[in-house]
PLY file of the C-alpha trace (Angstrom):
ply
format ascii 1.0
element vertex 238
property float x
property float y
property float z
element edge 237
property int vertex1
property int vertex2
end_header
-89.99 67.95 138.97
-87.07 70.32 139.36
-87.88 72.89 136.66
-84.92 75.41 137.54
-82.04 72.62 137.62
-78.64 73.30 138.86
-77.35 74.77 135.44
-77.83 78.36 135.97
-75.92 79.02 139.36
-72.62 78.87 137.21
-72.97 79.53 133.51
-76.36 79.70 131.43
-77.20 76.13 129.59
-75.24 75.67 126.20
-78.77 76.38 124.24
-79.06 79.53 125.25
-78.22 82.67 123.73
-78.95 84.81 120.69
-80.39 82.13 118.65
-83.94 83.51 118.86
-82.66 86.72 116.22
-82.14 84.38 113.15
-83.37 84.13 109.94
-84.06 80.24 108.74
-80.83 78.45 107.64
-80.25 76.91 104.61
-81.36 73.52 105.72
-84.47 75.07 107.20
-85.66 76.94 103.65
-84.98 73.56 101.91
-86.75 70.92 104.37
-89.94 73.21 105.90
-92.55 73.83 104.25
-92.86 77.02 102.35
-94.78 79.07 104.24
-92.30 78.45 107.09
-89.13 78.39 105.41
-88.98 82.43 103.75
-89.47 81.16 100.29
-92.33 83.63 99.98
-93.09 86.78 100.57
-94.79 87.83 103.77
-98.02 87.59 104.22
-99.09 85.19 104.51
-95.34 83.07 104.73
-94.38 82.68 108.66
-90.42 82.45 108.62
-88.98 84.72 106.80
-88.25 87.23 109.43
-85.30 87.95 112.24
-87.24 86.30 114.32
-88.84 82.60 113.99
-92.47 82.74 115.02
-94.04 80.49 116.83
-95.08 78.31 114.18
-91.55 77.81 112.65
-90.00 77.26 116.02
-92.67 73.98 116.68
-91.91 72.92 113.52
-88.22 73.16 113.40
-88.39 70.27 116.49
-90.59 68.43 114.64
-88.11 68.50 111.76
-84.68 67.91 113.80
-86.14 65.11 116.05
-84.89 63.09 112.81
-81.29 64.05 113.01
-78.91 62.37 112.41
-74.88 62.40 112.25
-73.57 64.56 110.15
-71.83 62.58 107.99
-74.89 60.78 106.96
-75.81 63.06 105.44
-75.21 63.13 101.40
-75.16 67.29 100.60
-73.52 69.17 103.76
-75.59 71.75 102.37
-78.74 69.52 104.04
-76.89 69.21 107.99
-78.84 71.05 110.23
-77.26 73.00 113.00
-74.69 70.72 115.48
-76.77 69.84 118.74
-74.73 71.70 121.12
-74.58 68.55 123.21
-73.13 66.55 120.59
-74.41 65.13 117.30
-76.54 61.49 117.26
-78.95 59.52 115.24
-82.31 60.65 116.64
-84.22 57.79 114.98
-82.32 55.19 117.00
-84.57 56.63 119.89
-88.10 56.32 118.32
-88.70 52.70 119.09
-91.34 51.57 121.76
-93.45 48.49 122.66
-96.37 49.04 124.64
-95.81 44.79 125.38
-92.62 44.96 126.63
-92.21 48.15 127.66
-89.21 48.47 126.03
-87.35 49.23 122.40
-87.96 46.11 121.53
-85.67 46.36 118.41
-82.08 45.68 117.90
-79.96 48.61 119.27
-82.69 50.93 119.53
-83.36 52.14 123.21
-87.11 52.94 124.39
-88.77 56.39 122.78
-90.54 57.01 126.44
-87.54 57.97 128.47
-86.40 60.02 125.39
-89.35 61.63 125.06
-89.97 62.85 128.40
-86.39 63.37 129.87
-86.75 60.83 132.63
-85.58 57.70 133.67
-88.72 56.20 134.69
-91.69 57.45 133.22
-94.02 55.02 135.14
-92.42 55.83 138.92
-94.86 57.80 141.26
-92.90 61.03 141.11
-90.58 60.63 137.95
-87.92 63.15 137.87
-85.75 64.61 135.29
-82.81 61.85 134.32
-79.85 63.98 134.54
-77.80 61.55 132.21
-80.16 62.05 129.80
-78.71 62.59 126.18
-82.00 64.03 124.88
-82.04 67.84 125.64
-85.37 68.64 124.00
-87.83 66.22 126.35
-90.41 67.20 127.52
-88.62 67.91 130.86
-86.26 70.51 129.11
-89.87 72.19 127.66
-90.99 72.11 131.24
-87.74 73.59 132.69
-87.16 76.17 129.81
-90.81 77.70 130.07
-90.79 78.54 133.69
-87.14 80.13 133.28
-88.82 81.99 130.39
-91.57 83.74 132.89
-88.78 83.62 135.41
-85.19 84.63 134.91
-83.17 87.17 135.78
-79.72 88.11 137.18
-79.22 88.82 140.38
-79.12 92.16 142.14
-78.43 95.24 141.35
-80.95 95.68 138.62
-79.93 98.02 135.77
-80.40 98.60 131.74
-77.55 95.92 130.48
-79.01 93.33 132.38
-82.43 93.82 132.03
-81.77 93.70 128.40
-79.42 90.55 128.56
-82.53 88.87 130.88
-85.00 89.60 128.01
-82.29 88.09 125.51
-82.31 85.05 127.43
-86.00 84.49 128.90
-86.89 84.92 124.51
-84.12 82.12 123.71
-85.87 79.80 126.91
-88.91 80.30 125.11
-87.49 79.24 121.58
-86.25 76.27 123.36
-89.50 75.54 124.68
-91.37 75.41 121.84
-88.51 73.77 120.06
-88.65 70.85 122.63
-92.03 70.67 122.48
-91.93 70.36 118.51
-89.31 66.99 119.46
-92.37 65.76 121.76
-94.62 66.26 119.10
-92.67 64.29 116.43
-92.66 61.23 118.66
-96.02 61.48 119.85
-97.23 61.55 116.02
-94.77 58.46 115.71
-97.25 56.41 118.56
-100.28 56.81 116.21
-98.58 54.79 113.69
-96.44 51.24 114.95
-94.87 50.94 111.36
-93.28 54.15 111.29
-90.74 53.94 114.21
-89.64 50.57 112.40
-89.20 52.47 108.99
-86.97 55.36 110.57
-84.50 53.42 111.97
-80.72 53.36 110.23
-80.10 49.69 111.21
-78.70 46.74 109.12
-81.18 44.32 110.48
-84.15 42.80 108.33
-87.09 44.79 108.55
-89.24 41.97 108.28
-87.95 40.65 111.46
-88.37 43.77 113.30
-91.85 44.39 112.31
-93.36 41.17 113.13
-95.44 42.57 115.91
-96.37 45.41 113.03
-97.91 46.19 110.14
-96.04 44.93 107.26
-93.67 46.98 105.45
-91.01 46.85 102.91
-87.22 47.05 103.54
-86.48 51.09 103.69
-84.00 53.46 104.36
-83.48 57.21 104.41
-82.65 57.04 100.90
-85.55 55.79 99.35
-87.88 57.73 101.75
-90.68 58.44 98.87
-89.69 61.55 97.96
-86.78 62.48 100.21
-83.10 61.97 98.25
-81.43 64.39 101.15
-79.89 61.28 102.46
-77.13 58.62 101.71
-76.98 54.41 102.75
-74.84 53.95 106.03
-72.55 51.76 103.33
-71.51 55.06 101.57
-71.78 57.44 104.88
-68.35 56.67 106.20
-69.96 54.79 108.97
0 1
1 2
2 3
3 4
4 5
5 6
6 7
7 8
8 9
9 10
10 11
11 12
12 13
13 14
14 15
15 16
16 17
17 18
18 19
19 20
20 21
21 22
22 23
23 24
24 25
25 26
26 27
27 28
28 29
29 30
30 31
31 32
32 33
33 34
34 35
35 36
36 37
37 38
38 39
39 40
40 41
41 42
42 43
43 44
44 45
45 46
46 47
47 48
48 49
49 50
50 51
51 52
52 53
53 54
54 55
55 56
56 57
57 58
58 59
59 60
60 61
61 62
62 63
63 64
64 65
65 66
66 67
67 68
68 69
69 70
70 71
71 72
72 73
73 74
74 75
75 76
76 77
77 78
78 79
79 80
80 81
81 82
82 83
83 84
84 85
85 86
86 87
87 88
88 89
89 90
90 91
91 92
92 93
93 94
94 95
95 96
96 97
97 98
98 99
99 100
100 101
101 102
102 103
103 104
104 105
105 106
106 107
107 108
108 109
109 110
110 111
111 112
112 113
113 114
114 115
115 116
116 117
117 118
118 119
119 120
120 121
121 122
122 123
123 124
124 125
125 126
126 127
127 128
128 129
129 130
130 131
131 132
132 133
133 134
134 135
135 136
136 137
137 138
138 139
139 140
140 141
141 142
142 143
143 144
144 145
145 146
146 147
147 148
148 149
149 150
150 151
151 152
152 153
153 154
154 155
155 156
156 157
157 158
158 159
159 160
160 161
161 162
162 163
163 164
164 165
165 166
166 167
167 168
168 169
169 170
170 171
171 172
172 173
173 174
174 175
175 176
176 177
177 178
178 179
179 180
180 181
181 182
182 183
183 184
184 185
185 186
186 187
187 188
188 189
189 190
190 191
191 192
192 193
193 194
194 195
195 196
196 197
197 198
198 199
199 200
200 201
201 202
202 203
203 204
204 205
205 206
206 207
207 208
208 209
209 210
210 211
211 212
212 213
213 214
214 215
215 216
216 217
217 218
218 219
219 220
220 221
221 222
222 223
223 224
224 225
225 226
226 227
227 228
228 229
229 230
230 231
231 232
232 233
233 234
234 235
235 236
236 237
């Protein structure tokens, strides 16, 4: 797998910069939980400084890998930051069927490629889909970690740029654990077949699609037991 990619000969990758330095955003304080979000005090909360910690940066992926568009959402107050490669409904992604190897739902695509970042994750030597729309796989986790232990501009070496370097290796490693967080999301979504069918947005019968699952009741985001953050497609302007 090419870890380095082809990005960083011209510019630096859109998800880099000083994003690491940040204090959680409103959408962060109102969906984390509180010891990640700066509600409290530290100790013992985890997020409430400059600087994410490691905890709060695996659990905002976890968190965003539910995205979606941001005018599904019902308070703007609740968007979370725009994906700097454009804004999508993460759920639509979540779907897999270990019988077809495939979606298997209507206008879902398969949660494997997604989740890993390549086009075939059965081939002998899979490698990094570069069409990809999902840029927190587990092949941008992979990439981002060994730029974190590795980058740095070229020659000559002085104070500005080792400074700028450490700036950038600390944002690779937010994005690391970030992407990883995404990875972890879906991977929780595997160890339960009805929940991929109860995230999805679609105007299908539910019944229908989980046939092959346990059964569940017609849901959408808005009456998620105890989530009200979101709106019905019918009222999102969709």
């Amino acid at each position: 797998m090419d870890a380095r990619g082809a990005w960083l000969s011209t510019l630096p990758a859109p998800d880099i910069g000083s994003v690491y330095f940040r204090c959680p955003t409103l959408f962060e304080r109102r969906i984390m939980p509180v010891n990640y979000s700066g509600r409290i005090p530290t100790p013992p909360a985890l997020g409430n400084t400059p600087q994410l910690r490691m905890e709060a940066w695996l659990m905002r992926g976890v968190i965003r890998e539910d995205d979606l568009n941001p005018s599904s959402y019902a308070d703007p107050n609740d968007r979370p930051d725009s994906d700097p490669w454009g804004d999508l409904d993460r759920p639509r992604y979540h779907f897999y069927s270990p019988v077809t190897n495939s979606s298997d739902g209507l206008l879902t695509l398969s949660a494997l490629p997604w989740a890993f970042g390549v086009a075939d994750p059965f081939a002998a030597s899979p490698a990094p889909d570069t069409n990809r729309i999902n840029h927190f796989s587990y092949a941008d986790a992979t990439r981002d970690l060994f730029l974190a232990l590795t980058y740095k501009q070229d020659e000559p070496v002085n104070q500005v740029k080792s400074r700028a370097d450490a700036a950038v290796r600390l944002s690779l490693f937010a994005g690391t654990l970030k992407s990883l967080g995404h990875v972890i999301h879906l991977l929780q979504d595997t160890s339960s077949t009805a929940c991929p069918w109860r995230g999805t947005q679609l105007r299908v019968p539910r019944l229908l699609l989980s046939i092959r699952t346990s059964p569940i009741r017609p849901m959408n985001f808005t009456n998620y037991p105890g989530d009200e953050r979101l709106q019905p497609a019918s009222s999102a302007g969709r």
